[in-house]
N, C-alpha and C positions, 0 to 999 in steps of 0.2 A: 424150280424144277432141277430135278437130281441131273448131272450128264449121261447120254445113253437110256435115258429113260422118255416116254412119250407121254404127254398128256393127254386127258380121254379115255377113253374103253379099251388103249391098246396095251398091249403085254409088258410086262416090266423090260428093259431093254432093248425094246423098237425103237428106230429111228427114225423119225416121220420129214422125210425132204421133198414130198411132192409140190412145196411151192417152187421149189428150186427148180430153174427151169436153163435146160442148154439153149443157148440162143444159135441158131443159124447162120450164118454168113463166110462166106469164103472165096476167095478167088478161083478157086481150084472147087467145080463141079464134083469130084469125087469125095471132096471133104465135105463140103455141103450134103450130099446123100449121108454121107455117113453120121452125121450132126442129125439129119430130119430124122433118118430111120431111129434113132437113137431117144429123140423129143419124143416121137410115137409111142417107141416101145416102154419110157418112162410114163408118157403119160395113161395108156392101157393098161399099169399095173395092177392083178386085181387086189381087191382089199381081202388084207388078212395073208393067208399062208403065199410064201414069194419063194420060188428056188433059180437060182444060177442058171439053170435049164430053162426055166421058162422066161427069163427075160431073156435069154441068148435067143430062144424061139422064136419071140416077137420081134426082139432086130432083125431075125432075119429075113420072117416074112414081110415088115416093110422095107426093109432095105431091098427084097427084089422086085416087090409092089413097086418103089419110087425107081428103081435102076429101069425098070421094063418103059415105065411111062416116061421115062425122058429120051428113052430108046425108041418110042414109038410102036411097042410092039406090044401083043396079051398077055398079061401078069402070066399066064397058064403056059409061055412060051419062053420064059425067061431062063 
């Protein structure tokens, strides 16, 4: 396999890392949110067309999904 190129159906120049995975763990709670919301947003990505914007999107909505719930209060409140 060429570099920069994907194996399968996808386009000449994809890069296919979804086994790649950020692991979790941190002493410091805010790095840990930031690591989860980040596992999330990689692992929802959808298949085929991916833009800058729409993974910044996904971080953000679980990053204030997971910040709410360790806050104890309603995603809807965050």
């Amino acid at each position: 396999m060429e570099q920069g190129t994907a194996s399968g159906s996808e386009a000449p120049g994809a890069v296919a890392a979804r086994s790649e995975r950020i692991s979790v763990g941190s002493g410091d709670e805010n790095v840990a949110k930031i690591q989860l919301a980040a596992r999330w947003a990689e692992q929802y990505t959808p298949v085929g067309d991916d833009s800058l914007d729409g993974a910044l999107q996904r971080f953000r909505r679980a990053y204030s999904f997971i910040d709410s719930v360790s806050k104890l209060i309603e995603p809807e409140n965050a």
